[in-house]
N, C-alpha and C positions, 0 to 999 in steps of 0.2 A: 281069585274072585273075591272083591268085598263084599261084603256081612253087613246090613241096613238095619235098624230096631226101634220100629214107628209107633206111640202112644195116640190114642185115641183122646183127646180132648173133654175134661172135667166137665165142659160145660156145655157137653154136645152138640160143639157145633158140627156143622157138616162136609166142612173141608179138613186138609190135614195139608201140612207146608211138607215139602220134601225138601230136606239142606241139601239138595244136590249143585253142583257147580257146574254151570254150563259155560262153555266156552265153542266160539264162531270162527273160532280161526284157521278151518280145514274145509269153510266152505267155501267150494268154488274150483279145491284144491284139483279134481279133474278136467277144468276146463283151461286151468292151467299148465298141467301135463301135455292136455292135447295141445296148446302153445308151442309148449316147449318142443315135445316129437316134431312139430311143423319147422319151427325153425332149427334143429338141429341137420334135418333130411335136407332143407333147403343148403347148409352148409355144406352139407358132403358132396351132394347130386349137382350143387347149382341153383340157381332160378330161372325162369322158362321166359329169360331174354329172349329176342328174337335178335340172333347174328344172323342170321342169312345174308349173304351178298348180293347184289343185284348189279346189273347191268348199265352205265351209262352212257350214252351215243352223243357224238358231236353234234348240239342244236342246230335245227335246218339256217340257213340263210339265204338270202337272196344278192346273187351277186352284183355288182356295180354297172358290168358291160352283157349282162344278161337277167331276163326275167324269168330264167327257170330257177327253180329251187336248189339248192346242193345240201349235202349236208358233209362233203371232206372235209379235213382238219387239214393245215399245211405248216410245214417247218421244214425251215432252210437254217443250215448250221454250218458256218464260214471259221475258216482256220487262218492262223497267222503267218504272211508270206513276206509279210517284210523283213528290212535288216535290222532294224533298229526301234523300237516301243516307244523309245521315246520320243522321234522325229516321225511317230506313224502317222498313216493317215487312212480315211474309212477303208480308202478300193485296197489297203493292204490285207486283210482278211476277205478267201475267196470259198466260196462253196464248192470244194475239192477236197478228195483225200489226197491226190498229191501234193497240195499246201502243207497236211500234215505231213508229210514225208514216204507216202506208202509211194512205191513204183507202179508203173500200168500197168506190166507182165502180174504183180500181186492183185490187183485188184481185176483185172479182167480174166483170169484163171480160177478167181474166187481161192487164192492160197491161204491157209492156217492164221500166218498173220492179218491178211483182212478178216477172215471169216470169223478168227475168234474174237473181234472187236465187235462194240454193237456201244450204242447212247441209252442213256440211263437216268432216267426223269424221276426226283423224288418227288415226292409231296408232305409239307411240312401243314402243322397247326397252328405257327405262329415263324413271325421271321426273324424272332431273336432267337441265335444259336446257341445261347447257353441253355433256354428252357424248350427249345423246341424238339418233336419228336417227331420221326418218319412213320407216318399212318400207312404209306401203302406206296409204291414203284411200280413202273411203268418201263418194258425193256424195247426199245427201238433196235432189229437186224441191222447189220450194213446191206443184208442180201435186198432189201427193198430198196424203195428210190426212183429218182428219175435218171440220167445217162448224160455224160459229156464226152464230148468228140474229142479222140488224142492221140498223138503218133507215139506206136509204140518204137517203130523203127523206120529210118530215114528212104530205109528201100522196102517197105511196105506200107500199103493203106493205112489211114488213119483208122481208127476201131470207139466203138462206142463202150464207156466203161461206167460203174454207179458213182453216182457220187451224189453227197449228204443233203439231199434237197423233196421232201417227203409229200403226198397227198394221199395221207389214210382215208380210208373208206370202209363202207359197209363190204363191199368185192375188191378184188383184187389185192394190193397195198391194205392190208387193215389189222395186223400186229403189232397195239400200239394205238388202234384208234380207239376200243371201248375201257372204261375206267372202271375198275373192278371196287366198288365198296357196300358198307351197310345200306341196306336198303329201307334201313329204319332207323329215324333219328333221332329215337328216345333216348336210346341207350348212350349214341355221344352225337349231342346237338351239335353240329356242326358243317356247314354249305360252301364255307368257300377255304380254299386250301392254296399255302404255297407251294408252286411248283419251281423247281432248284433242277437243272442239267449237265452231266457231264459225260465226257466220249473216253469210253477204255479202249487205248490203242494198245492191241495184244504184242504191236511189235516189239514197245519197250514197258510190257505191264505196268504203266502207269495210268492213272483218270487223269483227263486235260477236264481241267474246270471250266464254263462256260456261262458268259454274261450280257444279259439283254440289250446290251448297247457296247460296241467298237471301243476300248479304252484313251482311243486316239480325241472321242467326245467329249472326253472328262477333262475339263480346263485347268482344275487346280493343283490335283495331283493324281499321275494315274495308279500308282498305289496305293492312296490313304485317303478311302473314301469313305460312304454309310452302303453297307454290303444290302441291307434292307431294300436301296433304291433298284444297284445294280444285279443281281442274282437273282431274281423273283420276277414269275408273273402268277398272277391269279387265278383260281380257275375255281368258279362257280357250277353248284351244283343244282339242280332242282328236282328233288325228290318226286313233285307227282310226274313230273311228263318224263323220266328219269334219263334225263339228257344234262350236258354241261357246256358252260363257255368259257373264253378265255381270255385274260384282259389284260392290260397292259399298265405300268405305274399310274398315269391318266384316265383310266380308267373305259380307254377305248378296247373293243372286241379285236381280237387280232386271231387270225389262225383260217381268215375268213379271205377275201381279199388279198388284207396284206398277209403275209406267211408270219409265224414267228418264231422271230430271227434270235438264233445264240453266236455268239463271239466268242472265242479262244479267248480265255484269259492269261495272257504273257506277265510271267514272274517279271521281278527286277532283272535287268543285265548288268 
């Protein structure tokens, strides 16, 4: 403890100066700590983002040869049946899994090989594939679908069996129709997302890649093109009615009407 030793002034005045040294530079100093504890907590615990997920439903529409409302989403997905890519032509990819090579006894028995296959929709934030990232997937059954008629054998009835041609909905067929993301789009501003397709055939574990247009279309070359144009369609979101759409290079709604359509992509031969 320091020792002070104060004189009283010769000429009586009536103040007296104390040499003490004041210094300011500890004030405040607790409302700094309580800073500190706040953002320290928020480091370990978090911040009280809101991730919640929410629910989105294919926006209603009004169909063309009717004035009721719907609200299914549809996708038809065609495999490559012809001989040769390069002399193809559209009608050569057909919406069949026998295109891709499965048998009717496999698919009308629902065997291992069909069953453990299913279509597999990413969704990207951007369509350059060196910076883009997978926000969220979407898994399509083969068990759903609509049915085409096929002889499994010459000396029996023909048999109705699935094949790759979809109308999700709120009942029935609806594994696949609702998009599962934030339901708040502070945290990552973002509405509209690309959607990228491909069909894992369990028979030869491999993904058959899949692209918005027939490569039989592409005039210059069907290998070396802008993957931006072919592989993508768009799918808009809208937070308050928390439904989505789906659009096309053009910028036309497709999944409404017209169904939308993916294509086998066939490597080089």
């Amino acid at each position: 403890m320091n020792k002070y030793k104060f004189k009283i002034p010769r000429d009586g005045g009536k103040y007296i100066n104390l040499p003490l040294e004041i210094k300011w530079d500890s004030l405040g100093q607790d409302d700094s700590i309580d800073k500190f504890e706040t953002e320290v907590i928020k480091e370990v615990i978090g911040s009280v983002d809101d991730f919640e997920v929410g629910r989105f439903a294919h926006e209603e529409y009004i169909p063309i040869h009717s004035g009721k409302i719907k609200t299914n989403v549809n996708y038809d997905f065609h495999f490559f049946g012809g001989t040769n890519i390069n002399t193809s032509v559209s009608s050569d990819w057909e919406v069949s899994y026998i295109t891709e090579g499965f048998i009717p006894q496999q698919v009308y028995y629902f065997e291992k090989p069909f069953t453990k296959s299913f279509f597999k929709l990413d969704f990207y934030d951007t369509k350059n594939p060196i910076s883009q990232k997978n926000l969220f997937t979407v898994v399509i059954p083969v068990q759903q679908g609509g049915t085409e008629n096929v002889s499994m054998s010459p000396f029996k009835p023909n048999i109705d069996i699935k094949k790759p041609s979809y109308s999700l909905d709120y009942v029935g067929d609806k594994e696949g129709f609702f998009y599962y993301w934030l339901r708040n789009s502070e945290y990552l501003d973002i509405n509209i997302f690309h959607m990228t397709a491909k069909f894992f055939d369990a028979r030869l574990g491999v993904f058959v890649k899949m692209m918005n247009t027939p490569q039989s279309q592409i005039v210059s070359d069907k290998f070396v093109f802008e993957g931006s144009e072919y592989f993508y369609y768009d799918v808009h979101l809208d937070y308050n009615k928390k439904t989505y759409q789906i659009k096309d290079n053009l910028g036309n709604r497709v999944g409404t009407d017209t169904p939308i359509n993916w294509y086998e992509y066939v490597n080089p031969q």
